[in-house]
Backbone atoms as SQL, in Angstrom:
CREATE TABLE atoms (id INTEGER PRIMARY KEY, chain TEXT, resi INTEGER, resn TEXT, atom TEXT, x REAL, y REAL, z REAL);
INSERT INTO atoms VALUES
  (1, 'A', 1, 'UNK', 'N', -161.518, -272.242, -40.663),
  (2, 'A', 1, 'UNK', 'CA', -161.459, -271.740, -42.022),
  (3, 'A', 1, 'UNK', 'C', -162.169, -272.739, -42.927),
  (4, 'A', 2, 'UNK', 'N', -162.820, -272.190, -43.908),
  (5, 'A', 2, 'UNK', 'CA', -163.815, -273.470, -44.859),
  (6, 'A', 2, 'UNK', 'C', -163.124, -273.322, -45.849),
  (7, 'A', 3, 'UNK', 'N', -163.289, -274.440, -46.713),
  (8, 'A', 3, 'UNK', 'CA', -162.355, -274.542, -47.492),
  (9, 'A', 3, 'UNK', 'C', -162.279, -273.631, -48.731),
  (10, 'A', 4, 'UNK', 'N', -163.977, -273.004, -49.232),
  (11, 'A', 4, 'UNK', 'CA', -163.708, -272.056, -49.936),
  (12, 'A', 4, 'UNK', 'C', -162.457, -270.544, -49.768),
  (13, 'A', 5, 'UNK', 'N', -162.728, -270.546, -48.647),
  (14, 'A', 5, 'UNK', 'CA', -161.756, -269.573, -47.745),
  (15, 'A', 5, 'UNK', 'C', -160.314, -269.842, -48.628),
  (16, 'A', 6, 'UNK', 'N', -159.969, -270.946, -48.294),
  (17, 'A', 6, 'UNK', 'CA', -158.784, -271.361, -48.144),
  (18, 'A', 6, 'UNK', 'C', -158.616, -271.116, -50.068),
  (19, 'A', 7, 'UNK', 'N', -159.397, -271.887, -50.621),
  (20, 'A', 7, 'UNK', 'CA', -159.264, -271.651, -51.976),
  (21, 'A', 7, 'UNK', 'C', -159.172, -270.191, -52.431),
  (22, 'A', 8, 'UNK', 'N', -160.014, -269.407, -52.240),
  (23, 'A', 8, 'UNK', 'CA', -160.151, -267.419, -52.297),
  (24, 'A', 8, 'UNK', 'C', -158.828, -267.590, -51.991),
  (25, 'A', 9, 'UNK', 'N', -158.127, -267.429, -50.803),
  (26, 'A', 9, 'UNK', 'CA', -156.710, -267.131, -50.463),
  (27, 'A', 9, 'UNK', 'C', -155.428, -267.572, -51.285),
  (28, 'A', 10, 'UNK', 'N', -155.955, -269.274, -51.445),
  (29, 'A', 10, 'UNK', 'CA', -154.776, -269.713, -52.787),
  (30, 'A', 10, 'UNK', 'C', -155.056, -269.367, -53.869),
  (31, 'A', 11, 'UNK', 'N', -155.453, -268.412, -54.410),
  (32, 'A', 11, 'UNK', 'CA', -156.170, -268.065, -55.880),
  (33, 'A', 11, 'UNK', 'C', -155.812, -266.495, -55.733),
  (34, 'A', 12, 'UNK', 'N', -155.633, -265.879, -54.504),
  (35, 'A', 12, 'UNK', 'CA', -155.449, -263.971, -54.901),
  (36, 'A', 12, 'UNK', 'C', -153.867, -264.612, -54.435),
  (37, 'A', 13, 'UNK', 'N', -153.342, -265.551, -53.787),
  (38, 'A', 13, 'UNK', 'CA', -151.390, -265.789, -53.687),
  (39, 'A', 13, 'UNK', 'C', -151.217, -266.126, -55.304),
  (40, 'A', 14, 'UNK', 'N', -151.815, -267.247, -55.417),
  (41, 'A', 14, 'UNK', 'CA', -151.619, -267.663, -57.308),
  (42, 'A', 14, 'UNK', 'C', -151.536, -266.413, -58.109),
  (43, 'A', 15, 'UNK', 'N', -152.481, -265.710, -58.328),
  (44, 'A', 15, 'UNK', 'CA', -152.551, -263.933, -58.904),
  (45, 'A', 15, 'UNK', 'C', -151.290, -263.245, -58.441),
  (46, 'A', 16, 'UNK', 'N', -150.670, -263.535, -57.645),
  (47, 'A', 16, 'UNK', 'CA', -149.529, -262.328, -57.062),
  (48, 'A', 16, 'UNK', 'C', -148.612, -262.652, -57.785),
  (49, 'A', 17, 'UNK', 'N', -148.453, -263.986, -58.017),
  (50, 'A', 17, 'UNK', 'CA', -147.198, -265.019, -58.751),
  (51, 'A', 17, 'UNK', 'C', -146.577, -264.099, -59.766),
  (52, 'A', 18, 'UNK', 'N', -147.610, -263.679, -60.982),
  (53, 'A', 18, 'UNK', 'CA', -146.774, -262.811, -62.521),
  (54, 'A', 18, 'UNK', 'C', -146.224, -261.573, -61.555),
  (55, 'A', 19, 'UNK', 'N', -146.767, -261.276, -60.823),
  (56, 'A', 19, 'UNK', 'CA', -146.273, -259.867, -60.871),
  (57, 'A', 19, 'UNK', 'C', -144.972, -259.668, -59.948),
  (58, 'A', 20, 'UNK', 'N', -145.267, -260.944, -58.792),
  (59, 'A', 20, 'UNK', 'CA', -143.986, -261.262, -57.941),
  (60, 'A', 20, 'UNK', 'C', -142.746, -261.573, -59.100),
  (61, 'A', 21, 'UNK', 'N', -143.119, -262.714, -59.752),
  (62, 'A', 21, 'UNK', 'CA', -142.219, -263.041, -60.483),
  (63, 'A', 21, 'UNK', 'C', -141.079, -261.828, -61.793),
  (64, 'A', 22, 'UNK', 'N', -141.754, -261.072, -62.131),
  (65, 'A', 22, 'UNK', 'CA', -141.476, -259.664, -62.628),
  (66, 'A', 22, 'UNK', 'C', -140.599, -259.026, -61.889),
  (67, 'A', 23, 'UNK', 'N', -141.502, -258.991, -61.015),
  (68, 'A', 23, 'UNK', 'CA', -140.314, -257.566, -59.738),
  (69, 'A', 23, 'UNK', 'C', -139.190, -258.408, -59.504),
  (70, 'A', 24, 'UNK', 'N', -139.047, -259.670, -59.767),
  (71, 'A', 24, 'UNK', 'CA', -137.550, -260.645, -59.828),
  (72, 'A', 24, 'UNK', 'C', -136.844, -260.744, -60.611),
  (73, 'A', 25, 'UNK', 'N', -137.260, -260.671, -61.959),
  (74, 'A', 25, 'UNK', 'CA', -136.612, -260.636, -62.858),
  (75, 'A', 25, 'UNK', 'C', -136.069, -259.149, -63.065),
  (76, 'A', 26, 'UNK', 'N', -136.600, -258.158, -62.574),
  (77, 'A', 26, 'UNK', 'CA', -136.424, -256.928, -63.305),
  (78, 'A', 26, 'UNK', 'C', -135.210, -256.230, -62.061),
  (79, 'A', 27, 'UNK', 'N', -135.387, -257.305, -60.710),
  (80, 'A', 27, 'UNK', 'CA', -134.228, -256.584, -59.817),
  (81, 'A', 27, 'UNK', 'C', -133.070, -257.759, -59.893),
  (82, 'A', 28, 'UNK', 'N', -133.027, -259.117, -60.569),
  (83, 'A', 28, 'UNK', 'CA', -132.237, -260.294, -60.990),
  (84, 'A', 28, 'UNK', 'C', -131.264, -259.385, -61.957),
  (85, 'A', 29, 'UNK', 'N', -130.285, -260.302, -62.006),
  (86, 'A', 29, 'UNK', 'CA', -129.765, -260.343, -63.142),
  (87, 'A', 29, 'UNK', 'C', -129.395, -261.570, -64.163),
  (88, 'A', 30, 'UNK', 'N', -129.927, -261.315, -65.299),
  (89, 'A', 30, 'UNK', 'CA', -130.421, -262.107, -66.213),
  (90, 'A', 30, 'UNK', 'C', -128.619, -263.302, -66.418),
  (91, 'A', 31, 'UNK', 'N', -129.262, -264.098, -67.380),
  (92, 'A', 31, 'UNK', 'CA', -128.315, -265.265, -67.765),
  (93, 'A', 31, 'UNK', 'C', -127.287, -264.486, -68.497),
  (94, 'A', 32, 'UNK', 'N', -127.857, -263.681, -69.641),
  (95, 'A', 32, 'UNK', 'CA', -127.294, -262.888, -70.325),
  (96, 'A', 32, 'UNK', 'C', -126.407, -262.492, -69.929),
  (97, 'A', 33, 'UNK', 'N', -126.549, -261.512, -69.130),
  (98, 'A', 33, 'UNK', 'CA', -125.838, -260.264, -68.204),
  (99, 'A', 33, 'UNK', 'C', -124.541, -261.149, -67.257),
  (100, 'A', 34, 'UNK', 'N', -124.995, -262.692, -66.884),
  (101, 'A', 34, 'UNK', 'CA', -123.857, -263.100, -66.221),
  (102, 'A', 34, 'UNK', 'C', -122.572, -263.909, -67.780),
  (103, 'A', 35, 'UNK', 'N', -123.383, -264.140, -68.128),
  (104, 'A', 35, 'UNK', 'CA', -122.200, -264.585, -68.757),
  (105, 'A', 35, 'UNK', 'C', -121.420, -263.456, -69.592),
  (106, 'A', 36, 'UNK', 'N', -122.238, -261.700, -69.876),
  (107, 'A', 36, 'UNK', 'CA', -121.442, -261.325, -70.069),
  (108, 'A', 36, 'UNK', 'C', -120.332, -260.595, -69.214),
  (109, 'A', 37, 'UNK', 'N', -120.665, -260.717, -67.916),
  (110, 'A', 37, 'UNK', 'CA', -119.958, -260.355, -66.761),
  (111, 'A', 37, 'UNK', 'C', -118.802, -261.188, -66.636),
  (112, 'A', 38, 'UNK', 'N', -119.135, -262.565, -67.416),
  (113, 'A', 38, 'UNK', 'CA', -118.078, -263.855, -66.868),
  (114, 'A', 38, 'UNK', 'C', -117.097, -263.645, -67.870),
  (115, 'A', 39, 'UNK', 'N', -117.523, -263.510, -69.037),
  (116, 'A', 39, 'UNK', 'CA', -116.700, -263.001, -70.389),
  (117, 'A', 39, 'UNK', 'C', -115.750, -261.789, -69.798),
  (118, 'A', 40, 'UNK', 'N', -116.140, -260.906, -69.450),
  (119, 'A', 40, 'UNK', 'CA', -115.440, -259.711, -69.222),
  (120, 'A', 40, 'UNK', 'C', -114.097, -259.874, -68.167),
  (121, 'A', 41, 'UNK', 'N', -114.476, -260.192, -67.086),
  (122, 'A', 41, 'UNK', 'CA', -113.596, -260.952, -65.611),
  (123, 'A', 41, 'UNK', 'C', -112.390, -261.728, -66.414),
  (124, 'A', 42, 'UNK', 'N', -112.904, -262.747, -67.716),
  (125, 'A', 42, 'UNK', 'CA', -111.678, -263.308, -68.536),
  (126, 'A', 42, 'UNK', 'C', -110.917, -262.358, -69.001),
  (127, 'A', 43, 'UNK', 'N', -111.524, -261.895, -69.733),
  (128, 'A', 43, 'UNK', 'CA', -110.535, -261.326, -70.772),
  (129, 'A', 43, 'UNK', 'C', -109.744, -260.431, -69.701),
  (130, 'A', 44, 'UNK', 'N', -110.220, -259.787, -68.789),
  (131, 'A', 44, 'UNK', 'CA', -109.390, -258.831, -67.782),
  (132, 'A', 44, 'UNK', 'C', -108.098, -259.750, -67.237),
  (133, 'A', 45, 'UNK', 'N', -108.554, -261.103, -66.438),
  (134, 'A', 45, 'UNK', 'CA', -107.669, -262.029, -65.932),
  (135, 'A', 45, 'UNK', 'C', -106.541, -262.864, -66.753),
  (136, 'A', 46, 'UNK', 'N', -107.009, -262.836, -68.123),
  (137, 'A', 46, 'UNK', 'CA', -106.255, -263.429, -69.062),
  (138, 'A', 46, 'UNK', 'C', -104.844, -261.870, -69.517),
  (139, 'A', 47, 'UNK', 'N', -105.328, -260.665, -69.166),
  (140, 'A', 47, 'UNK', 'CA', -104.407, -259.755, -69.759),
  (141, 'A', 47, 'UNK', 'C', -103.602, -259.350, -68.609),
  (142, 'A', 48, 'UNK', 'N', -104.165, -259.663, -67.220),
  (143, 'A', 48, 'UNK', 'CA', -103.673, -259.451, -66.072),
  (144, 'A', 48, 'UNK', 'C', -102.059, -260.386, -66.052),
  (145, 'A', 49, 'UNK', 'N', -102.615, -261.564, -66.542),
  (146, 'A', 49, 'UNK', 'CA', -101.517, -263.032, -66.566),
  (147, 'A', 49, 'UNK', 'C', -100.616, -263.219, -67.880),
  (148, 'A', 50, 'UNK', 'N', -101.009, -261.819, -68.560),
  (149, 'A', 50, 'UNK', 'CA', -100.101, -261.834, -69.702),
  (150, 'A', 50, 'UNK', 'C', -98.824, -261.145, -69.339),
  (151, 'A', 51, 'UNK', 'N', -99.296, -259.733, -68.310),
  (152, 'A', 51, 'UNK', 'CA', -98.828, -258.963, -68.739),
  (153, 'A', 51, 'UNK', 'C', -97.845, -259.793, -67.152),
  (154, 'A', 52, 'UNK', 'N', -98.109, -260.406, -66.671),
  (155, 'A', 52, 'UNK', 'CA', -97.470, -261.081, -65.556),
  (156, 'A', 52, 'UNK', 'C', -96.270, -261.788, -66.139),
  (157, 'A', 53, 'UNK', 'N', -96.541, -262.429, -67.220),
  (158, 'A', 53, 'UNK', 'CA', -95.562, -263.223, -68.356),
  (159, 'A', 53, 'UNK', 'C', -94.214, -262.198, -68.709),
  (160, 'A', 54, 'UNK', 'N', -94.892, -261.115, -68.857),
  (161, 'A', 54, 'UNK', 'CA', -94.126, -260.648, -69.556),
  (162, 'A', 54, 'UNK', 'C', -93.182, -259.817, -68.417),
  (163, 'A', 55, 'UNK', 'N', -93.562, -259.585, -67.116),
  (164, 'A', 55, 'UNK', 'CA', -93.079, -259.090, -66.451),
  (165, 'A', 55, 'UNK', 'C', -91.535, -259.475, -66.060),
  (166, 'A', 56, 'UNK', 'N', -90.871, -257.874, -65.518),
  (167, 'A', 56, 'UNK', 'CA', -89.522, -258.604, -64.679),
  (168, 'A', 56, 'UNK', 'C', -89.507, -258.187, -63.305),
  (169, 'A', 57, 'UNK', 'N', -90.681, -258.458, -62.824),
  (170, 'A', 57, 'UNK', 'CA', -90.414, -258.536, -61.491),
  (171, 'A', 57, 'UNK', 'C', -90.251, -259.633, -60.825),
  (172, 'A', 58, 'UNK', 'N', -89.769, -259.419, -59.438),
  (173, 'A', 58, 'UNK', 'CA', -89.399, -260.823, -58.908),
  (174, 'A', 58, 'UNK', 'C', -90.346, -261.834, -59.085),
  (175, 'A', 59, 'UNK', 'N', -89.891, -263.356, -59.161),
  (176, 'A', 59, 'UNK', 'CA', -90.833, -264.160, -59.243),
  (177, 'A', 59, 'UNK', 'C', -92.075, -264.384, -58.174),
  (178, 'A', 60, 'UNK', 'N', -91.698, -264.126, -56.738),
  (179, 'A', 60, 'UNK', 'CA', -92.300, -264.141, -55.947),
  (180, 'A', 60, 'UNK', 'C', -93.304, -263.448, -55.773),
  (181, 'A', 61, 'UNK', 'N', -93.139, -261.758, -56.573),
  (182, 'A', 61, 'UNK', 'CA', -93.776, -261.229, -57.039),
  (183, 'A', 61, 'UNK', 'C', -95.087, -261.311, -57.586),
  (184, 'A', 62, 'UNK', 'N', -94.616, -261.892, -58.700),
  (185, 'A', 62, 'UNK', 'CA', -95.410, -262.643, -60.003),
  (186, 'A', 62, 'UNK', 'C', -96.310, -263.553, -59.183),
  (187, 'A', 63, 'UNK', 'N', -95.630, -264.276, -58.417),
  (188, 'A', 63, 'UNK', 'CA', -96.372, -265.722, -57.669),
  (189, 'A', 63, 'UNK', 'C', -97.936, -265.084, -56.816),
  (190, 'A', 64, 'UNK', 'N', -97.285, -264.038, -56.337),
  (191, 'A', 64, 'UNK', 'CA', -98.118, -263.625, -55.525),
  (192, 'A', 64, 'UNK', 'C', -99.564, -263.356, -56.099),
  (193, 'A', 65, 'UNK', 'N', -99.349, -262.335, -57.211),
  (194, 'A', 65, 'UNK', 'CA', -100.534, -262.180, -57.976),
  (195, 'A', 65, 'UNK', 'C', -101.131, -263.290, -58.809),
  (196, 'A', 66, 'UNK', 'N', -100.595, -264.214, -59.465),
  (197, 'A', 66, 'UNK', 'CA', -101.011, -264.838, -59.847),
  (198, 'A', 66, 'UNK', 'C', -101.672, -266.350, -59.789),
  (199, 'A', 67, 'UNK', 'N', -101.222, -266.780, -58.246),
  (200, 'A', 67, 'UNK', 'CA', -102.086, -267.996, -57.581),
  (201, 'A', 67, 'UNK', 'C', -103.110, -267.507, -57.398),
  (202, 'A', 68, 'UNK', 'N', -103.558, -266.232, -56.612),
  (203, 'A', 68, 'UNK', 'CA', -104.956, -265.945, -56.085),
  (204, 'A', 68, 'UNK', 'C', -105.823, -265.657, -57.145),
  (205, 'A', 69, 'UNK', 'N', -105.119, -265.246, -58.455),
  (206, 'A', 69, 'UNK', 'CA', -106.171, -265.193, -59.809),
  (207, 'A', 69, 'UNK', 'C', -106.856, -266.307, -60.016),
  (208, 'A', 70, 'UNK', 'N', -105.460, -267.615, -60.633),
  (209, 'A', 70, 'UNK', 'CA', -105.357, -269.042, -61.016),
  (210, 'A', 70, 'UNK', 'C', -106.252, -269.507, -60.014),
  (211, 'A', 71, 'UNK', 'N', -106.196, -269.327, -58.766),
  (212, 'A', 71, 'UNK', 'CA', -107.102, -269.979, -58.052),
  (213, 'A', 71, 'UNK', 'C', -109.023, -269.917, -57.794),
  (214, 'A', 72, 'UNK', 'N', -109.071, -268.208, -58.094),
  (215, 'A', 72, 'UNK', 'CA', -110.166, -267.629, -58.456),
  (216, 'A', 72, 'UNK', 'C', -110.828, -268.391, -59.629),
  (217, 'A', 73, 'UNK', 'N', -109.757, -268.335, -60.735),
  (218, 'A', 73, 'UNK', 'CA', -110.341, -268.873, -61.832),
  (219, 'A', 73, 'UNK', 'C', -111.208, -270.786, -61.828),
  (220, 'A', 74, 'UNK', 'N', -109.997, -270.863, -60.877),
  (221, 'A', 74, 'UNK', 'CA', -110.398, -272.604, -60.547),
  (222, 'A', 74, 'UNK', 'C', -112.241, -273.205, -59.936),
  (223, 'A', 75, 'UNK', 'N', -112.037, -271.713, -58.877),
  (224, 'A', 75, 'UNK', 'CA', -113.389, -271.879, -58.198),
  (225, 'A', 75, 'UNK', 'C', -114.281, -271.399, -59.136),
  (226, 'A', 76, 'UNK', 'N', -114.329, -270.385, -59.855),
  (227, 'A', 76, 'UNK', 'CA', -115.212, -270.143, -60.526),
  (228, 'A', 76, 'UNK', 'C', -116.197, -271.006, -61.472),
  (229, 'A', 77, 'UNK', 'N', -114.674, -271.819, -62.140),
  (230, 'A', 77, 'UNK', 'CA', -114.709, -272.702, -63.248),
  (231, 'A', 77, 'UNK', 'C', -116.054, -273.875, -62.407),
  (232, 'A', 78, 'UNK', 'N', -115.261, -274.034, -61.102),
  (233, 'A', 78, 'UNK', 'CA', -116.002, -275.788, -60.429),
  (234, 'A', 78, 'UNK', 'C', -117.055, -274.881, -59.940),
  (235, 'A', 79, 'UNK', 'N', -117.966, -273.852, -59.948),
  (236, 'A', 79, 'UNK', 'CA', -118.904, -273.581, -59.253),
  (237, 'A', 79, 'UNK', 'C', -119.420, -273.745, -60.563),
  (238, 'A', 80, 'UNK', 'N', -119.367, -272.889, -61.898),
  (239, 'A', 80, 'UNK', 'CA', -120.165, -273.153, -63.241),
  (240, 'A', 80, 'UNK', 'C', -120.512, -274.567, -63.448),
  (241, 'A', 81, 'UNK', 'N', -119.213, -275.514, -63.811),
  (242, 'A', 81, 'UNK', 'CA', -119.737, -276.954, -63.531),
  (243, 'A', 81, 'UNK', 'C', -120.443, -277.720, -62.653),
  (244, 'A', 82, 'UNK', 'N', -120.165, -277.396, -61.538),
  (245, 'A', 82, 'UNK', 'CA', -121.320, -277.802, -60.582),
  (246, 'A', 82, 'UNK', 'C', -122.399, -277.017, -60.897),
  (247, 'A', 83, 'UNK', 'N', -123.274, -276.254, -61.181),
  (248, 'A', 83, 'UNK', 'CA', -124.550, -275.812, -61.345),
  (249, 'A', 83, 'UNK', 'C', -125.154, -275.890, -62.662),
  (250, 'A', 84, 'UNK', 'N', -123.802, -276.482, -63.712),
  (251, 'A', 84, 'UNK', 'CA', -124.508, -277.107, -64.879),
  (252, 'A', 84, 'UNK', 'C', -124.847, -278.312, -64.556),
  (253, 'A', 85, 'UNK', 'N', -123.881, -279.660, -63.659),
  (254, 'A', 85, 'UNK', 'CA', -124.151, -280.907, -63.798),
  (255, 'A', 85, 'UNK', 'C', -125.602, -280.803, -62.841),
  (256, 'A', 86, 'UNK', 'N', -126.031, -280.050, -61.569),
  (257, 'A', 86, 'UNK', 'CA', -126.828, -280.091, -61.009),
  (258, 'A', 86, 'UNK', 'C', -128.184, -279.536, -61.815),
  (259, 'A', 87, 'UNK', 'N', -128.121, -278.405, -62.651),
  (260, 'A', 87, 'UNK', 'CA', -128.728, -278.504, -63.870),
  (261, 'A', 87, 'UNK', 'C', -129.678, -279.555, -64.969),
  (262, 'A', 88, 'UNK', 'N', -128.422, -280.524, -65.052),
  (263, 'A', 88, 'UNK', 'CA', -128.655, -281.368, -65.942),
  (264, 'A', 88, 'UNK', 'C', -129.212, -282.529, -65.233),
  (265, 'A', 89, 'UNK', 'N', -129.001, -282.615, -64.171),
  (266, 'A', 89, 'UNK', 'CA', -129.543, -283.710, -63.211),
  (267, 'A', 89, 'UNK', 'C', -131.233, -283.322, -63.038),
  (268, 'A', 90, 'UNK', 'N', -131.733, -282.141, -63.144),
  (269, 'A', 90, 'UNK', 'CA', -132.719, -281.501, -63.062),
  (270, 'A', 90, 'UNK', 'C', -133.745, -282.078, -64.048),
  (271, 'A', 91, 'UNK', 'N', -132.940, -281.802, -65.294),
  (272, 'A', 91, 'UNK', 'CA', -133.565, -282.329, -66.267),
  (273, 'A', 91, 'UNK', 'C', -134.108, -283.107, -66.954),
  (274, 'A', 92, 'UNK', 'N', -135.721, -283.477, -67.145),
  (275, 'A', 92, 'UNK', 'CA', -135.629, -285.419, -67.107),
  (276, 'A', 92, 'UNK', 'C', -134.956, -285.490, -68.823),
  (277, 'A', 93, 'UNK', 'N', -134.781, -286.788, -68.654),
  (278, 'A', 93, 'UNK', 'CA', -134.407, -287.726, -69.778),
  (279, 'A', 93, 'UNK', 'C', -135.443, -287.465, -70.892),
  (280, 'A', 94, 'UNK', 'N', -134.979, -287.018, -72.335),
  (281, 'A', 94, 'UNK', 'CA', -135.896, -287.152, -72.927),
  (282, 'A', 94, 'UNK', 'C', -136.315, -288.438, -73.425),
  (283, 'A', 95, 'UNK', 'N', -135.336, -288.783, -73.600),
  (284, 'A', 95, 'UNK', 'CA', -135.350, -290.841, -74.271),
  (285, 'A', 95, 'UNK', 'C', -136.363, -291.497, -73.024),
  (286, 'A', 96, 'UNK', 'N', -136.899, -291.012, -71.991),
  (287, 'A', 96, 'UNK', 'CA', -137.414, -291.524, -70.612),
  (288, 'A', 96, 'UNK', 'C', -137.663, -292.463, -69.830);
């Protein structure tokens, strides 16, 4: 292969890039869309654990549903923080 070759080939992959990148975004789901997904999951889990409060069913009951929430919520929480601090680690220093 000569190297023009090779260049023609990295130059029509480079060209594919906008349009690859498009068909990703448009089958992705945006930042937007997750945090309003993440918003929503709260407010559901927060009325789920109210209405748990308020309940009189057995405690064990109660227990049951509400560790695997509390715990949901836990992982959720340390997966957001972990992919902000890994985020921010990403990011150079502006002071540099």
């Amino acid at each position: 292969m000569q190297l023009g070759d090779a260049g023609q080939k990295l130059g029509a992959i480079e060209n594919q890039k906008p349009q690859a990148a498009a068909e990703a975004q448009k089958n992705g789901v945006s930042p937007a869309e997750i945090r309003k997904r993440r918003r929503a999951w709260a407010k559901v889990a927060k009325a789920v654990l109210t209405n748990l409060e308020q309940s009189s069913a057995p405690a064990a009951a109660v227990d049951a549903i509400r560790a695997p929430l509390l715990a949901a919520a836990e992982k959720a929480t340390a997966r957001r923080r972990a992919k902000q601090a890994a985020k921010a680690k990403q990011t150079p220093n502006a002071e540099g």
